[in-house]
C-alpha positions in Angstrom: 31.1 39.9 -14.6 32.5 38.2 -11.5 30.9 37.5 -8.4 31.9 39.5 -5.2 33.3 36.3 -3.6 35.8 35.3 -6.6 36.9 38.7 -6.3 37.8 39.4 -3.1 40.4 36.8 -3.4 41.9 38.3 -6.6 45.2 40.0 -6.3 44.9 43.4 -6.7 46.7 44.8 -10.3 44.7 47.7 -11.5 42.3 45.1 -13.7 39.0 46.5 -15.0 36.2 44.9 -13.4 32.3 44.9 -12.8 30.4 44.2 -10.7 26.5 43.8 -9.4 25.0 44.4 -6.1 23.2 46.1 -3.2 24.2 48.9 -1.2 24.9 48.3 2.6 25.3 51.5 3.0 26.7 55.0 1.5 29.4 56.6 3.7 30.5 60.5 3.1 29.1 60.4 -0.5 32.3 58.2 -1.4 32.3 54.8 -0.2 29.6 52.4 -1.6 29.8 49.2 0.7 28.0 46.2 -2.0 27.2 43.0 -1.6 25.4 40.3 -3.9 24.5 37.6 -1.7 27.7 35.8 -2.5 29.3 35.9 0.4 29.4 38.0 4.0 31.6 40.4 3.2 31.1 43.7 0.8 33.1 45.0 -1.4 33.9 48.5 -0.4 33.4 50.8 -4.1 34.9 54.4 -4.1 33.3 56.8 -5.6 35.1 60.3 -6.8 31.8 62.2 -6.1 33.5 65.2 -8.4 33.2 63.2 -11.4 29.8 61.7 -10.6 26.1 63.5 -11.5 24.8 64.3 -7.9 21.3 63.2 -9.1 22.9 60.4 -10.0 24.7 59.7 -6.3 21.1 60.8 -4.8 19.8 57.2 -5.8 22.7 55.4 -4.5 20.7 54.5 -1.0 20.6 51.3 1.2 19.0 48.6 -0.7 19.3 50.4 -4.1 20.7 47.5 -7.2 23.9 49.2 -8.9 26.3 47.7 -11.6 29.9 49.0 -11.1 32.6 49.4 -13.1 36.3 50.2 -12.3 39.7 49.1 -11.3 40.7 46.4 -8.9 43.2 48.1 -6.8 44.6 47.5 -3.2 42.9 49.1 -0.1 43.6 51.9 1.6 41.4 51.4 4.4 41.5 48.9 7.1 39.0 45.6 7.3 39.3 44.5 3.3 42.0 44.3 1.1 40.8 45.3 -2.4 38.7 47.6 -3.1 37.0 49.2 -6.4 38.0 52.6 -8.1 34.5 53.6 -9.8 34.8 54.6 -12.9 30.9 53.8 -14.0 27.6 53.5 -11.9 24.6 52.2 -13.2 21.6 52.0 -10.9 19.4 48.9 -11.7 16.8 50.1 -9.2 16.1 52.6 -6.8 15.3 51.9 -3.1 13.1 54.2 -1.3 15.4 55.6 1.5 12.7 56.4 4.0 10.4 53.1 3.2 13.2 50.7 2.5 12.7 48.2 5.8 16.0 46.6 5.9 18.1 50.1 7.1 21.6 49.0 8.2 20.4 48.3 12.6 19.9 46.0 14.3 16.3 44.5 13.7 14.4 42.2 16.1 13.3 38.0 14.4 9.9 39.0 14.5 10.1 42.1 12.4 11.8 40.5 10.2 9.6 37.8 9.8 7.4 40.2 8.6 9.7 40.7 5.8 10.2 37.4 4.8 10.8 38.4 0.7 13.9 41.1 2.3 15.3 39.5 5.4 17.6 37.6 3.1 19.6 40.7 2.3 20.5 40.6 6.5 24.0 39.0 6.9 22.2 36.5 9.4 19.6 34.8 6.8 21.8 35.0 3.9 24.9 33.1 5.9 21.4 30.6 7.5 20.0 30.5 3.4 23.5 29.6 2.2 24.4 27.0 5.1 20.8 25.3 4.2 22.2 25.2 0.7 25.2 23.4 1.3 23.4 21.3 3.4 21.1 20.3 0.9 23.5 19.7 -1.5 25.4 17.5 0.9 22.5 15.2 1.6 22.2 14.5 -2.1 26.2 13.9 -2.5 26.2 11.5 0.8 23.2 9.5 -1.0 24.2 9.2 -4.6 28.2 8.3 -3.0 26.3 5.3 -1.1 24.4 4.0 -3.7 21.2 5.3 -3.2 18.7 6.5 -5.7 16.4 9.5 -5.9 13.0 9.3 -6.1 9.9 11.8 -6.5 7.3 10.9 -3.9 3.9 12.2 -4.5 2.6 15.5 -2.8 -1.2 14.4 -3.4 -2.2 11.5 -1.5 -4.8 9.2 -0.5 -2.8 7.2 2.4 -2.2 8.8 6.0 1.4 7.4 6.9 1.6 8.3 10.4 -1.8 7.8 11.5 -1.5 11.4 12.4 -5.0 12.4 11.1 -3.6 16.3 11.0 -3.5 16.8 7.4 -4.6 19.7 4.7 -7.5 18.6 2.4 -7.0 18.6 -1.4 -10.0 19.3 -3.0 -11.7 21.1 -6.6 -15.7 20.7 -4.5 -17.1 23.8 -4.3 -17.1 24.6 -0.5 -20.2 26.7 -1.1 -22.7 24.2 -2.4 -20.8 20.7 -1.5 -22.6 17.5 -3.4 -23.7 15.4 -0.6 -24.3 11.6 -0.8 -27.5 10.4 0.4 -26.0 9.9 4.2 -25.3 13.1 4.4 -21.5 12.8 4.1 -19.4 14.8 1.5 -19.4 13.2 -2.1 -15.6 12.8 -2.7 -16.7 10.9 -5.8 -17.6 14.3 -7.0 -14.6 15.5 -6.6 -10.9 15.9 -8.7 -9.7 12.5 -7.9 -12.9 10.6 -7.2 -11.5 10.0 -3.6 -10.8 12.0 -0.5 -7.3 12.9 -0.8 -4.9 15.3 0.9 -1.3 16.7 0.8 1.3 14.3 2.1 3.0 13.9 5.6 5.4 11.7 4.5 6.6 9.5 1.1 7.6 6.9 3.0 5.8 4.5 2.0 5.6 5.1 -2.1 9.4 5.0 -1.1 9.3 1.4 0.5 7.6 0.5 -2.8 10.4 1.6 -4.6 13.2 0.3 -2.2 11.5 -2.8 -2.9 12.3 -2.8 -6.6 15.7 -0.9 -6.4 17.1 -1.5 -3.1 18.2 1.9 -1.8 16.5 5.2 -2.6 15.8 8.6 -0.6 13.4 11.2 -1.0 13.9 14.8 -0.2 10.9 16.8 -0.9 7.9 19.0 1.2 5.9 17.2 3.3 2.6 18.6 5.5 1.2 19.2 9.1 -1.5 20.2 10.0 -1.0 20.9 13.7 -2.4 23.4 15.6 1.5 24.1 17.0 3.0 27.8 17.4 6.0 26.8 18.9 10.1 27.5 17.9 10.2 23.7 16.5 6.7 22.9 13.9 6.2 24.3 10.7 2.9 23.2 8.4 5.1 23.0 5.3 8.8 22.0 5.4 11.2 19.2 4.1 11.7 15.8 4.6 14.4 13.1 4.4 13.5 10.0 4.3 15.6 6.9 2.9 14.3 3.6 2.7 16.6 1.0 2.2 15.4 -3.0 1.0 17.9 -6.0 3.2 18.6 -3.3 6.1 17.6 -4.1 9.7 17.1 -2.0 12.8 21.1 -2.0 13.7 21.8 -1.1 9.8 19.7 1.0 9.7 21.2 3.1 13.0 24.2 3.2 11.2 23.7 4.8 8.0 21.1 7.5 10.0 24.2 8.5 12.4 26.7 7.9 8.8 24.7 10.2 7.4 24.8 13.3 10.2 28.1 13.5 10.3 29.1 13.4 6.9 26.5 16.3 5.7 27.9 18.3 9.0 31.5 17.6 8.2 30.4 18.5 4.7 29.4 22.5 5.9 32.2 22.3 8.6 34.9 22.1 5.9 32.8 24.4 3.0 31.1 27.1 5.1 33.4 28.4 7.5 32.6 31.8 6.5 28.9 31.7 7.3 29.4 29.5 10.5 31.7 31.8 11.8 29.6 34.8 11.3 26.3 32.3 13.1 28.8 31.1 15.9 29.5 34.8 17.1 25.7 36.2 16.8 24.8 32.8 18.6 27.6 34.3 21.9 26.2 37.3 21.7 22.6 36.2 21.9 23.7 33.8 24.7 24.8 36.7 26.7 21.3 37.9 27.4 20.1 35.0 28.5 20.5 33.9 32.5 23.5 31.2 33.1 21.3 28.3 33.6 20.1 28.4 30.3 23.2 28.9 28.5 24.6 26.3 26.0 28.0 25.0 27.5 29.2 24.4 24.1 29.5 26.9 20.9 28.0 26.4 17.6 31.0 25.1 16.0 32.2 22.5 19.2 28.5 21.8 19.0 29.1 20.9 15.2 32.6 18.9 16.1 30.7 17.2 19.1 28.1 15.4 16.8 30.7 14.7 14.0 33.2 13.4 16.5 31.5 11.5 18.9 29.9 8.0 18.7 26.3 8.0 19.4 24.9 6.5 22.9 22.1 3.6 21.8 19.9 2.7 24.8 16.5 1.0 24.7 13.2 2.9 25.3 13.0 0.6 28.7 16.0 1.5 29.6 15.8 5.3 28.8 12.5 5.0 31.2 14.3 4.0 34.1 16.6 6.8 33.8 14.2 9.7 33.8 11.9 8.0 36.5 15.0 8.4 38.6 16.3 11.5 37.7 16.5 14.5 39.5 13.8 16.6 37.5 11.4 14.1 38.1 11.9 13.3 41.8 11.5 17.0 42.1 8.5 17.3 39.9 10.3 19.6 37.4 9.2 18.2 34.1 5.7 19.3 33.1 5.4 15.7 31.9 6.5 13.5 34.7 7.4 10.1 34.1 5.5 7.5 36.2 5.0 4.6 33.9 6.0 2.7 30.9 4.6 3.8 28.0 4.7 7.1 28.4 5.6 9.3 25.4 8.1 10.8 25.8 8.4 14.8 25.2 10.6 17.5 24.6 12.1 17.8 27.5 12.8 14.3 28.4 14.1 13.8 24.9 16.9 16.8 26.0 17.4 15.6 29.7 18.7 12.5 28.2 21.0 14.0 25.6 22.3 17.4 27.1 22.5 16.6 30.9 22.8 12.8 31.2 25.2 11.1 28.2 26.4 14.7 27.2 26.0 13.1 23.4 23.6 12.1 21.1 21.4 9.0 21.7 19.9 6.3 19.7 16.4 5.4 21.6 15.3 2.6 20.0 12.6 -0.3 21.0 10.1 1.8 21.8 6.1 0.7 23.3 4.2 -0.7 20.0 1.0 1.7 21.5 2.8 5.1 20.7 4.6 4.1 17.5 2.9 4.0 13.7 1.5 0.6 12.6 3.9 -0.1 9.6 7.0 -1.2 12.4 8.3 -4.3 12.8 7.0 -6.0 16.0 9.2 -7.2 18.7 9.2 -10.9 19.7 7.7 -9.4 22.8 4.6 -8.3 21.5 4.9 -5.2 23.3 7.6 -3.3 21.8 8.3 -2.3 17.8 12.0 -2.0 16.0 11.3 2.0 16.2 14.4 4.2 16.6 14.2 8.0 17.7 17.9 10.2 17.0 17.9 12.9 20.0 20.5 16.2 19.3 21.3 18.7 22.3 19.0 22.1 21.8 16.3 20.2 19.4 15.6 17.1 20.9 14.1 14.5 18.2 15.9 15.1 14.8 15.4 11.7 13.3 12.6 9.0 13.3 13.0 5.5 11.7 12.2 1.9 12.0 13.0 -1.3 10.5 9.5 -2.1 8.4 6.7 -4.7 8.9 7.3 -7.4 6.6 4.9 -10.2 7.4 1.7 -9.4 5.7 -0.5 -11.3 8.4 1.1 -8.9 11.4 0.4 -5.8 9.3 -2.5 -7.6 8.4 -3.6 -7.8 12.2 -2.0 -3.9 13.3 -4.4 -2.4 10.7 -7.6 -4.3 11.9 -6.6 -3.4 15.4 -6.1 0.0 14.6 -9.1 0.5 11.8 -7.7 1.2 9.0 -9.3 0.5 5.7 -7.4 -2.6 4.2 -8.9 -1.4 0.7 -6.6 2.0 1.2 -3.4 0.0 1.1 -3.9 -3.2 -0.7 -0.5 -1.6 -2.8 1.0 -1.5 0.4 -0.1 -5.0 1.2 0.9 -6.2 -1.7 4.7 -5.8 -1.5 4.3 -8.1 1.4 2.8 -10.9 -0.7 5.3 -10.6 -3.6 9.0 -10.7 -2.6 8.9 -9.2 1.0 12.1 -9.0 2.4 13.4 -7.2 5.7 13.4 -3.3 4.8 14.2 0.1 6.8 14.6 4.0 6.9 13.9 6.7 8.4 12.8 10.5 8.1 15.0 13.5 8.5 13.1 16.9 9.1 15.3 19.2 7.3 14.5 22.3 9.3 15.7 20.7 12.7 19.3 19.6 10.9 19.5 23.6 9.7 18.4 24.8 12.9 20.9 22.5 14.7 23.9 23.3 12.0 22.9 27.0 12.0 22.2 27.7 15.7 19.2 29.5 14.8 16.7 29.5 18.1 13.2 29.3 16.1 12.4 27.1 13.1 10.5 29.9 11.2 14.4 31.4 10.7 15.8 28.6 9.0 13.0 28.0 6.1 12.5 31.1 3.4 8.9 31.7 3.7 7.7 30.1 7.0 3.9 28.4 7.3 2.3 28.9 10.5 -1.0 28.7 11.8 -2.5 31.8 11.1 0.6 32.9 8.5 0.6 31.7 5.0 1.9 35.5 4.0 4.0 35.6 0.6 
C-alpha cells in the first residue's frame, strides 16, 4: 500500500497497486477522482462499470472511503499522468450522498467552520493542516540544530505570567455548593491542589528556571486566554513558542528571534511548494473581491521571500512614536487610536502602519515604556523604559514578544511590590535571582499568527483544527 503522493511520481509500467482514499467525486460512472490527504492532487481511478456490481458503484459517492486495486498505467486524459485501471473496489464506508456536507462547491469559511471534524477533506485546510505541519516540524529542527533543548512546561498553574488576569479557572469545587472560608471568599484550600490555580498563558517562566540550569531550551505547547476577543487574530486555546536562552541579551536575543523566522519559512518555501502554490492562487482570487486600497501589493509567496530575504528594520519604541505622531493617518485623524503622547500602547493598526506603509519590512520595536510592559523585564538605565522587543509582520502586525529578563533580585524585588503581586507566589522565581543569576532572554512565538502569515489565511480560526472562541468550544 502506497500513498497517493509516492505514486503519482511512479513511472507508469502496468504494476499492480492499491490504494486508499476518498472520493472527490464520481464522473459518468467510470472515473473515481481519490485522494488521501497526502497531497493536492487525486488520483484519477477508472472504473469498467460492465464488470462492476451496480449496487456496488451505487456507494461509490463523494466522501465515501474505498480501497482500490489495479494497474498503474499511463493516462489518457489530460491534467495527470497516471492513472489506475480498477480491477477491485472495496468500500470502507459509505457517505450519505444527500447529507454528506463537504459536496464538491465552493463553500463559504464560516460554513465550514461549522464543520470543523470535515473541512480538512477541502483542498484549502488540508494544503493550511499540512503547511502547519511542516511548520512545526521546522521549529523543532531550527532549535535542536542550535543547541537548544526541549522542555514540557506545565499546563496547570498557579503563577500569572503576564499580569493579564484573563485566565480559565482549574478547579474539582463543586460550583453548586462552594466551601466558603469564614470571609466569605471561596476555599481554594478545599480544592484539587490546595491553591487557586488555572491553565497557563505562558511557560515562560518554568522555562527561565530551566534555561538557568541548561542554558538554551524552548517550549512549544498550548497556552490560554481568556479574552473576551471575536476578532480574525485571538483564539482562547492555541500554541506558543517560547525560547529562553541563559547569557543572551536584548541584541542576542533579536537575532536568534529574526534567525529563527527565516529559517522555519525557508524551511516550508523549499518543502511545500505544492500547498503554497495551491494557497498563493486562492489568496489572488480572494484579493480580487476586495476594493484596490485594500489589496496586498505583494503575493503570498514574494510575501514569504520578502521576510526570508530582507534584514529586519530595529527602531526604538521612542523613536517608532515620533513616526506615527507625524504621519499622515494621524494628522488626518484616521487611526481609531490616535497617537498623542508617549506611552501610548500601541495597536493594531499602528503596529501595520509602521511595517506595510512606512519601512515596507519587518521591524524590531524594542525599548518600550516600563508602564505597558510585564514586570519580569529588564529595566532601562533610564528608569522609564524596559529591554522589551515587539517583531511586527505585514497583514498580522505583532508576531513575536520577547525581552531580555530581570536579573537583579532587589529590581524585581521592587516591580512586584509596585505592582502587588504576592512575593510568596514566586519566591521559585525569586530564587533563581539569589543563586547564580546571570543575564537571560527569550521570547514567545504565537504559532497561529506564523501559520496565518506563511499560509495567507485571512482569520485565525482557519489555521488551528478545532478553533476556541468565545461562545464556541464545539468538537
Amino acid at each position: 500500500m502506497v500513498n497517493i503522493k509516492e505514486l503519482l511520481k511512479e513511472t507508469p509500467q502496468d504494476q499492480l497497486v492499491e490504494v486508499n482514499g476518498w472520493v472527490k467525486t464520481f464522473r459518468s460512472n467510470r472515473f473515481i477522482a481519490l485522494n488521501d490527504g497526502s497531497t493536492l492532487n487525486n488520483i484519477q481511478c477508472v472504473v469498467d462499470f460492465e464488470n462492476f456490481d451496480e449496487a456496488l458503484l451505487k456507494q461509490v459517492t463523494t466522501g465515501a472511503a474505498l480501497k482500490v486495486k489495479g494497474k498503474l498505467v499511463a493516462s489518457q486524459g489530460r491534467g495527470q499522468a497516471v492513472e489506475i485501471q480498477v480491477n477491485e473496489l472495496h468500500i470502507h464506508g459509505t457517505a450519505d450522498a444527500e447529507t454528506y456536507p463537504i459536496q464538491p462547491k465552493k463553500h463559504s469559511m464560516e460554513f465550514l467552520r461549522e464543520q470543523a471534524h470535515l473541512r480538512v477533506r477541502t483542498n484549502t485546510f488540508a494544503a493550511v493542516m499540512r503547511v502547519r505541519s511542516a511548520l512545526s516540524f521546522a521549529v523543532h529542527q531550527y532549535f535542536t540544530q542550535n543547541g537548544f533543548y526541549y522542555m514540557h512546561a506545565p499546563i496547570i498553574t498557579g503563577s500569572d505570567a503576564e499580569g493579564a488576569g484573563e485566565m480559565f479557572r482549574v478547579t474539582t469545587l463543586d460550583l453548586k455548593n462552594t466551601p466558603l472560608t469564614e470571609e466569605g471568599e471561596v476555599n481554594f484550600k478545599e480544592d484539587f491542589f490546595g491553591k487557586e490555580t488555572n491553565l497557563t498563558v505562558s511557560g515562560q517562566l518554568e522555562a527561565e528556571a530551566y534555561a538557568m540550569g541548561l542554558g538554551k531550551v524552548y517550549t512549544f505547547g498550548p497556552t490560554f486566554r481568556a479574552e473576551n476577543s471575536n476578532t480574525s487574530r485571538h483564539l482562547a486555546e492555541f500554541w506558543m513558542i517560547e525560547p529562553e536562552m541563559a547569557f543572551y541579551d536584548l541584541k542576542d536575543n533579536m537575532d536568534l528571534a529574526e534567525d529563527f523566522i527565516k529559517e522555519v519559512l525557508k524551511y516550508i518555501v523549499a518543502h511545500c511548494a505544492e500547498d503554497l502554490n495551491f494557497l498563493e492562487k486562492r489568496l489572488l482570487d480572494e484579493e480580487k473581491t476586495k476594493p484596490q486600497a485594500e489589496r496586498s501589493e505583494l503575493s503570498l509567496l514574494d510575501k514569504l521571500r520578502f521576510v526570508i530575504d530582507n534584514k529586519f528594520v530595529r527602531i526604538t519604541y521612542t523613536e517608532a512614536i515620533e513616526i506615527l505622531k507625524n504621519s499622515k493617518p494621524n494628522k488626518k485623524k484616521k487611526f481609531q487610536y490616535l497617537i498623542e503622547e508617549w506611552g501610548a500602547d500601541l495597536q493594531s493598526e499602528h503596529e501595520r502602519f509602521l511595517v506595510e506603509k512606512h519601512f515596507k519590512c519587518p521591524v524590531i520595536l524594542y525599548d518600550y515604556p516600563a508602564k505597558i510592559k510585564a514586570f519580569y523585564m529588564r529595566l532601562n538605565e533610564d528608569g522609564k523604559t524596559v529591554r522589551a522587543m515587539d517583531i511586527l509582520f505585514p497583514g498580522i502586525g505583532e508576531i513575536v514578544g520577547g525581552s531580555q529578563r530581570e536579573e537583579r533580585l532587589e529590581v524585581l524585588l521592587e516591580k512586584i511590590e509596585a505592582l502587588g503581586i504576592d512575593e510568596k507566589e514566586l519566591w521559585w522565581y525569586l530564587d533563581l535571582r539569589k543563586y547564580g543569576t546571570a543575564v537571560h532572554s527569550g521570547f514567545g512565538l504565537g504559532f497561529e499568527r506564523l501559520v496565518q502569515f506563511a499560509t495567507g489565511m485571512g482569520n485565525i480560526r482557519d489555521v488551528i483544527p478545532f478553533p476556541r472562541t468565545p461562545q464556541n468550544a464545539e468538537f
